[in-house]
C-alpha positions as CSV (number, residue, x, y, z in Angstrom):
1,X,13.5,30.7,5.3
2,X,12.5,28.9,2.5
3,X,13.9,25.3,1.5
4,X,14.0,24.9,-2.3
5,X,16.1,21.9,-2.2
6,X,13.2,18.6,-2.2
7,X,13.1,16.0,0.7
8,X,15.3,13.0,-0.9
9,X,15.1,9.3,0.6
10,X,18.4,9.8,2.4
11,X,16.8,13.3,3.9
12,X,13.8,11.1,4.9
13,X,16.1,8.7,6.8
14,X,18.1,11.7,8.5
15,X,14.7,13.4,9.5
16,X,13.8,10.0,11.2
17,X,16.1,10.2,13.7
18,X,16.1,13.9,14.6
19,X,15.5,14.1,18.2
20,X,12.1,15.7,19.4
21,X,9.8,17.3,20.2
22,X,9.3,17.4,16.1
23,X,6.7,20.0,15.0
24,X,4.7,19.4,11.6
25,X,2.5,22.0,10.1
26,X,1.1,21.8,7.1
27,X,-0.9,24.8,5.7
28,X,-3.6,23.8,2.9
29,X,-3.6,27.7,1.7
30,X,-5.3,28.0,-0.7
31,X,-3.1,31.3,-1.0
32,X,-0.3,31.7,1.0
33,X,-1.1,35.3,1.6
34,X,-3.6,34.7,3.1
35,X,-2.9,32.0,5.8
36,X,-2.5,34.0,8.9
37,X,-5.7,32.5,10.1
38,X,-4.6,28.9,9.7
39,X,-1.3,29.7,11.0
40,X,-2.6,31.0,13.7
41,X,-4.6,28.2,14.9
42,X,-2.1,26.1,14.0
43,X,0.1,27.9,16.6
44,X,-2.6,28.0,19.0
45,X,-2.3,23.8,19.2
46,X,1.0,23.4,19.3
47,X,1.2,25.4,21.7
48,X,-0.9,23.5,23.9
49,X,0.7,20.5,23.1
50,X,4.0,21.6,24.1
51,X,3.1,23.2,27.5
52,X,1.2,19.8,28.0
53,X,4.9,18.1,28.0
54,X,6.6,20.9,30.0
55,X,7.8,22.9,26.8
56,X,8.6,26.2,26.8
57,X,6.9,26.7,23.2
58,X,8.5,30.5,22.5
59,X,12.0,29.0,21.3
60,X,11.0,26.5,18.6
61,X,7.7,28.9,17.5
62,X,9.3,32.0,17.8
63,X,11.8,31.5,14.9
64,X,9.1,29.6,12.9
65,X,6.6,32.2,13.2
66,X,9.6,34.7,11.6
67,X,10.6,32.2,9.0
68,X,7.0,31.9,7.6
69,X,6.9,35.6,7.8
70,X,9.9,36.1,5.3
71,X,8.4,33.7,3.1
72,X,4.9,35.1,2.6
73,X,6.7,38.4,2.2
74,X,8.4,36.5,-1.1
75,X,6.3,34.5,-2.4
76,X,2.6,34.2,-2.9
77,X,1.2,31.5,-4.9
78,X,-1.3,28.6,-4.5
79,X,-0.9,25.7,-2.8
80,X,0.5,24.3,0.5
81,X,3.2,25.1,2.9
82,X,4.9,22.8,5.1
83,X,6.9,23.4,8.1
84,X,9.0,21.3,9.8
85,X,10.7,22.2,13.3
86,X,12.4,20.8,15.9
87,X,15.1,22.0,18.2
88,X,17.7,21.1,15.6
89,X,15.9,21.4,12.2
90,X,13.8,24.6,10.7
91,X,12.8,24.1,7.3
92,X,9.4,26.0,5.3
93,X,8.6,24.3,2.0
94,X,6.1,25.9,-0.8
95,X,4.3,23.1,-2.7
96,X,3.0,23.9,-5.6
97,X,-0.3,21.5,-5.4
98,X,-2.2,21.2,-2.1
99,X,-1.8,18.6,0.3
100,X,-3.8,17.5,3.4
101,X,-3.6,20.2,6.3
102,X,-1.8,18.7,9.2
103,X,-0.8,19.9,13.0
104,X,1.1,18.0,15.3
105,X,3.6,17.3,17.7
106,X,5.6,14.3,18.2
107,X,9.0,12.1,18.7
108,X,9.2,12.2,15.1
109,X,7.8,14.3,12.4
110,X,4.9,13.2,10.6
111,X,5.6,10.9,8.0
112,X,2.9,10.7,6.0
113,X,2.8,14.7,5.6
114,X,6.9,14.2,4.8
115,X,5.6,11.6,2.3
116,X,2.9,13.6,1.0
117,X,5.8,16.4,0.6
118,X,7.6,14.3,-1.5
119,X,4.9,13.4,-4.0
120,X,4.2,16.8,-4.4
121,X,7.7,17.7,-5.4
122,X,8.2,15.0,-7.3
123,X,11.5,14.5,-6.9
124,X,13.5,11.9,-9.8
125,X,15.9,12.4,-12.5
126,X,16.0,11.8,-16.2
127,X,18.4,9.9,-18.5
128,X,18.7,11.9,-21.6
129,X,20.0,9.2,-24.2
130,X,22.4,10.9,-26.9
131,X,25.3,9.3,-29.4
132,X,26.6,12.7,-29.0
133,X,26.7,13.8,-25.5
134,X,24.2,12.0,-22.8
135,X,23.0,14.1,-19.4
136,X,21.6,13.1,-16.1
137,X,19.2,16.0,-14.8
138,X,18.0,16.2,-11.3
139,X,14.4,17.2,-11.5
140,X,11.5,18.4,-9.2
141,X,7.7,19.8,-10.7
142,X,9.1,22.7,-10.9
143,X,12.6,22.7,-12.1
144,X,15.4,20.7,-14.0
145,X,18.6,21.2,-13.4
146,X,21.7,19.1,-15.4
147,X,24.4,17.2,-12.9
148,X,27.8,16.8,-13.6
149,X,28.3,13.9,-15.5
150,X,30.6,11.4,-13.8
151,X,34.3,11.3,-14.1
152,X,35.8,8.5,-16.1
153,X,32.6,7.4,-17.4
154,X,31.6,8.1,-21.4
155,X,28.8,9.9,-22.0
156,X,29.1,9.3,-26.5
157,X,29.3,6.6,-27.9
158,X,32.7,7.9,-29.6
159,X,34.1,8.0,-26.3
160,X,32.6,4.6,-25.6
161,X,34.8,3.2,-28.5
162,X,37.7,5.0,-27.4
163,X,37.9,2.2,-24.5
164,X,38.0,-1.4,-25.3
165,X,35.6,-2.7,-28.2
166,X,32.5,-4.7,-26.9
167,X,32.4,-8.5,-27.0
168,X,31.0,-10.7,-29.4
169,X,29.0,-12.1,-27.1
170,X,27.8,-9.9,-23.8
171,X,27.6,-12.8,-21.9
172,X,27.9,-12.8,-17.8
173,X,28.3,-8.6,-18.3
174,X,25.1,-7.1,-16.2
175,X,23.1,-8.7,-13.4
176,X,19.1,-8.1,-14.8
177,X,17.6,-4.8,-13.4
178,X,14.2,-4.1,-12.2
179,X,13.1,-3.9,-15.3
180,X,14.1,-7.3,-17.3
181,X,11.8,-9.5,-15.2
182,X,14.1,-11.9,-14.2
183,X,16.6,-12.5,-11.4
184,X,19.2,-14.0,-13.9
185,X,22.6,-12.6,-15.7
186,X,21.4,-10.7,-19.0
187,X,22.7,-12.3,-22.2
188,X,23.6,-10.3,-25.0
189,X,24.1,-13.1,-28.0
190,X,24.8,-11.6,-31.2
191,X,22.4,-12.5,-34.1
192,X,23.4,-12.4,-38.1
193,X,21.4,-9.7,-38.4
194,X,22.2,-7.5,-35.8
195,X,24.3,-4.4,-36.7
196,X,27.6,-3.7,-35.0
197,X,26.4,-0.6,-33.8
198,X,24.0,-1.9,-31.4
199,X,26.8,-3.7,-30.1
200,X,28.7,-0.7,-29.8
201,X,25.8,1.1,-28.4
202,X,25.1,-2.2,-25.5
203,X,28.7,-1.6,-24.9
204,X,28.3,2.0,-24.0
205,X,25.1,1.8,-22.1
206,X,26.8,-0.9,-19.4
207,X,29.0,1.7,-18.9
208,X,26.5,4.4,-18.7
209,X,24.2,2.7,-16.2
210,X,27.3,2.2,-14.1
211,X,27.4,5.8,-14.2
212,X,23.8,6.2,-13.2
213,X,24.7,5.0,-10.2
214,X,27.8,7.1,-9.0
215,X,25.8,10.8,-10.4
216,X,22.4,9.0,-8.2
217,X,24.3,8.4,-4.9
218,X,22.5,5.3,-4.8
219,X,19.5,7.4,-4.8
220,X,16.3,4.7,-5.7
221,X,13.9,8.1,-6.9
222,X,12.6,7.7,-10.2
223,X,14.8,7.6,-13.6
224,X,12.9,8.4,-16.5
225,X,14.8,7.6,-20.5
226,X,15.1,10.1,-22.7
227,X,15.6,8.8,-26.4
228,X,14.6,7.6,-29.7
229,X,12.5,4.4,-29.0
230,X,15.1,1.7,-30.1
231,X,18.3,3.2,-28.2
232,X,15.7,3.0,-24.9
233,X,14.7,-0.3,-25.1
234,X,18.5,-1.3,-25.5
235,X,19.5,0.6,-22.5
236,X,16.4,-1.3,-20.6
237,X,18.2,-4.4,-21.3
238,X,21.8,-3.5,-18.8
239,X,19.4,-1.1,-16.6
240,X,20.3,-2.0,-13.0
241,X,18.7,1.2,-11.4
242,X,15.3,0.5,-9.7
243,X,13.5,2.9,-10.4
244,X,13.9,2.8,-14.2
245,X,9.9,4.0,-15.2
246,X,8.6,2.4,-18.2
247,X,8.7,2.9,-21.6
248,X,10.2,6.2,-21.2
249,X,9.5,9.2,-23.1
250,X,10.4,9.0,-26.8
251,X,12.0,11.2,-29.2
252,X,16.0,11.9,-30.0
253,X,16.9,14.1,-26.5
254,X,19.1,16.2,-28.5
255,X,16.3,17.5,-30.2
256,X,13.6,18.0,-27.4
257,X,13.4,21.4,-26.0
258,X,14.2,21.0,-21.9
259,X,10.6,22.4,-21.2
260,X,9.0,19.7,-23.2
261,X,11.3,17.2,-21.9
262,X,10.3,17.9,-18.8
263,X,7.0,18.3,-19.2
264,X,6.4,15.0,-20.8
265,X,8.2,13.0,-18.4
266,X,6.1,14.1,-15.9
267,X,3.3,13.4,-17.5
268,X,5.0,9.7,-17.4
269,X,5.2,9.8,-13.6
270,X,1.7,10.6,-13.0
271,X,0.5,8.6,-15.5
272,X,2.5,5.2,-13.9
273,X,1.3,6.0,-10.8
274,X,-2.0,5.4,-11.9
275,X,-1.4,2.1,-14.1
276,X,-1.6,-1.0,-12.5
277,X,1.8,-2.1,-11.5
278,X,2.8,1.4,-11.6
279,X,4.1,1.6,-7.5
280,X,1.7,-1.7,-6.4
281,X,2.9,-4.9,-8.8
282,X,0.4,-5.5,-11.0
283,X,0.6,-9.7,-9.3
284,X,0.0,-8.1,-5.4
285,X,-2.9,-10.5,-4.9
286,X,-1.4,-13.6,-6.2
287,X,1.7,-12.8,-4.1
288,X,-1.1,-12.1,-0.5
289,X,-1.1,-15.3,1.1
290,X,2.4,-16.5,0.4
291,X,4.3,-14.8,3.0
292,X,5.4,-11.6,0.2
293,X,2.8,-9.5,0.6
294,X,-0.3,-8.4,2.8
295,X,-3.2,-6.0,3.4
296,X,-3.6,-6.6,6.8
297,X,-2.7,-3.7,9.7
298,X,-1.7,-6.6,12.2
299,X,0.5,-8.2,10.1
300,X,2.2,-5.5,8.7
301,X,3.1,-3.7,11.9
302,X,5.1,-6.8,13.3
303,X,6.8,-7.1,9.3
304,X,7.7,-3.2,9.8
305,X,9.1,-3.9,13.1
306,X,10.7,-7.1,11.9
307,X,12.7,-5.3,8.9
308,X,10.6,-7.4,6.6
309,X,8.6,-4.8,4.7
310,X,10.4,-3.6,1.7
311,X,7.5,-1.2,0.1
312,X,4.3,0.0,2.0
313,X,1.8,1.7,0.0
314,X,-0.7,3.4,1.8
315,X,-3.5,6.4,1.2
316,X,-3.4,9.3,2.9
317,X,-6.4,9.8,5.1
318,X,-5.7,6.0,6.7
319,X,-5.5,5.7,10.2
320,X,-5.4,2.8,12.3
321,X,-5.1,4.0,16.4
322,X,-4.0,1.4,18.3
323,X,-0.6,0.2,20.3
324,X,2.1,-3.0,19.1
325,X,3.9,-4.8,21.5
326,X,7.3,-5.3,19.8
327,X,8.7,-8.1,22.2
328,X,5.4,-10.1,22.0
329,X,4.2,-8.8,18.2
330,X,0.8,-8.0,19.2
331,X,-1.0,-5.6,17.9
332,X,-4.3,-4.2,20.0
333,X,-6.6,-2.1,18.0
334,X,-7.9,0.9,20.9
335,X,-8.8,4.5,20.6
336,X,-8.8,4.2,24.8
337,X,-6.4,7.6,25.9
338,X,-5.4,5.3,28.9
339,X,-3.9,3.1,26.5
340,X,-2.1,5.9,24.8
341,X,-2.9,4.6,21.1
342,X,-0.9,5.4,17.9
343,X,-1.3,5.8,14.3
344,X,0.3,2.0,13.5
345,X,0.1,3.0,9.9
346,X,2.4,6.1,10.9
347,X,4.5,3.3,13.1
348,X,4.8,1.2,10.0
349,X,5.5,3.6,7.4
350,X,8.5,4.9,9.6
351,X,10.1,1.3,11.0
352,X,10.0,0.8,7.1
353,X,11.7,3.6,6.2
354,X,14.6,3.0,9.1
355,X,14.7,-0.7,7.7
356,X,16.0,0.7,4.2
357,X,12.5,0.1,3.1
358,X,10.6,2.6,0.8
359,X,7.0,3.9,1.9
360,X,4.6,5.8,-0.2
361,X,1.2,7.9,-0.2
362,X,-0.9,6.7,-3.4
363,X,-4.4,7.2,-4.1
364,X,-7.0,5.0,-3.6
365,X,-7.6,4.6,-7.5
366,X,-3.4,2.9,-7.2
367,X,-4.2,0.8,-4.5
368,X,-5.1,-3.2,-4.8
369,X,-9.0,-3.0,-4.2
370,X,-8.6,0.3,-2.6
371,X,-7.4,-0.8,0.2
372,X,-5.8,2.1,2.7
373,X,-2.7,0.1,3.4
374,X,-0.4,-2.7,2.0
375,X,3.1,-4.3,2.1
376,X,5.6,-6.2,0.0
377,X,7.7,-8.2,1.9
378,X,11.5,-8.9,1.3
379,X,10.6,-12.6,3.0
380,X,8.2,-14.5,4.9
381,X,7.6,-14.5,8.4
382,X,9.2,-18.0,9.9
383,X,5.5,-19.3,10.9
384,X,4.1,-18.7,7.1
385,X,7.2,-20.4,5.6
386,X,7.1,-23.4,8.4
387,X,3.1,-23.4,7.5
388,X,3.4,-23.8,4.1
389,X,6.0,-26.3,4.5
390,X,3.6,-28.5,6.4
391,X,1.0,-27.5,3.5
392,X,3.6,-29.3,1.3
393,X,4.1,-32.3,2.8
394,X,0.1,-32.8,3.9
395,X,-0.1,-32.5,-0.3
């Protein structure tokens, strides 16, 4: 069976904590019709995994081996297809793009395939901005689909000013978003020269970023603006969703065919993973060496562990083998079998995502330097704080 639905950061979460053995397989193509080869070999060592843990392998392969069967009946294109299965959970994907080939067997499923998965489906939403009637669409590459638009909530600015009229001054009104720059309450003061409609329209856009959150779930996947160029950057201004991707694409939504709409916002999304401060901040090196951030395996393992790493950015191909001692926080880099070493880059990306962290695969063009791996922190580790304490006084 195919899954058409895309791997959300709540499914991410749920996948963490399916119980094993989890099965990834990810077929590079290039055409699915003509993957039987790679399948094959790809059922050859799992196979041998399994029956090296005492697993019967003919229950969890047999239905996969079905399901992928169906689906290359249906579909042929170019590109990749994931499988994910474990005694509870069967799912095929078809991705559009390739991604890197990947067999194996573990507690969990792979999570830098699932990661990979999820850039590849691009998974985020667009605000379309109207006076008349704004929409919320849920959006992969391949697809846009509108959502109901919350109850209660206006989606015109008519039925904005059916409820009461905004303030004179919007002062104390909207905590600042990700994308004010500050950690302060937004203030709205009114100037001479400012018409009331941008009042009105302020009004209207608390309320509608308040309803960006109920459609969203508390989803944190990207949110890309629809709209004329002024209405966007006043919505930027109450914005409290943090994934808000700048500037937006411009032009009145109304009048934007849904193709192009779509079209060009994903040409936003890859283009602001590229820019500097796109995923990495645009700061990260100032903030290495304060305690908020880091490039270094060791340290990021026992931050993962910890609960301290908010985002980890890492390439795809990186590896570190190696083993973390959780009670101790020591981290011994060994490809030794006797010391039965793990990917600590795997580790970390999935002790972040358990944390409520976020994790991502970028490429090495996004990455600070290039390095494979890198971590924000939500706060420093008690020795770096106590350190540059004693910096302080020393000073």
């Amino acid at each position: 069976m195919q899954n058409t639905e895309p791997i959300t950061l709540d499914r991410l979460r749920e996948l963490a904590e399916t119980p094993g053995p989890c099965i990834t397989i990810v077929l590079s193509g290039p055409d699915i019709g003509n993957s039987a080869a790679e399948m094959k070999d790809a059922f050859s060592k799992v196979s041998k995994e399994l029956k090296s843990r005492g697993i019967d392998s003919a229950p969890l392969l047999k239905p996969v081996e079905q399901a992928v069967n169906t689906y290359r009946g249906d579909n042929r294109f170019r590109g990749s297809v994931a499988i994910l299965r474990s005694p509870a959970v069967l799912e095929v994907f078809g991705i559009s793009r390739s991604i890197p080939p990947k067999v194996e067997v573990g507690d969990r499923f792979h999570a830098g395939a699932l990661l990979s998965i999820i850039e590849a489906q691009k998974h985020f939403y667009i605000l379309a901005l109207s006076q008349n009637r704004t929409r919320i669409l849920e959006c992969t590459e391949n697809r846009s689909e509108e959502i109901p638009f919350p109850e209660g909530f206006p989606s015109s600015l008519a039925d904005a000013k059916q409820t009461r009229p905004p303030d004179h001054v919007l002062d104390n009104s909207s905590s600042g978003g990700p994308s004010t720059g500050s950690m302060g309450r937004v203030m709205f003061g009114t100037n001479t020269d400012r018409e009331d409609k941008d009042e009105y329209m302020l009004h209207f856009f608390m309320q509608l970023d308040k309803a960006v959150h109920v459609a969203l779930k508390g989803s944190k996947d990207p949110l890309i603006p629809v709209g004329v160029e002024h209405e966007i950057a006043l919505y930027r201004r109450v914005n409290t969703h943090p994934g808000l991707i700048e500037p937006g694409v411009h032009g009145a939504a109304d009048g934007l065919e849904g193709r192009d709409m779509h079209q060009r916002a994903l040409d936003l999304l890859d283009e602001h993973v590229k820019q500097p401060g796109g995923e990495v901040p645009a700061d990260f090196d100032k903030r290495v060496g304060t305690g908020h951030a880091s490039t270094h395996i060791q340290e990021i393992v026992a931050a993962a562990w910890e609960g301290r790493v908010s985002h980890l950015f890492f390439q795809g191909n990186a590896q570190y083998l190696g083993t973390f001692d959780p009670v101790r926080q020591r981290v011994k880099h060994t490809d030794d079998p006797l010391d039965t070493p793990i990917d600590l880059i795997e580790s970390a990306a999935w002790q972040t995502i358990l944390h409520g962290g976020i994790a991502r695969v970028l490429p090495g063009a996004a990455m600070p330097n290039g390095v494979p791996v890198c971590a924000l922190f939500r706060y420093p580790a008690p020795a770096t704080v106590a350190a540059a304490g004693s910096a302080e006084l020393a000073s």
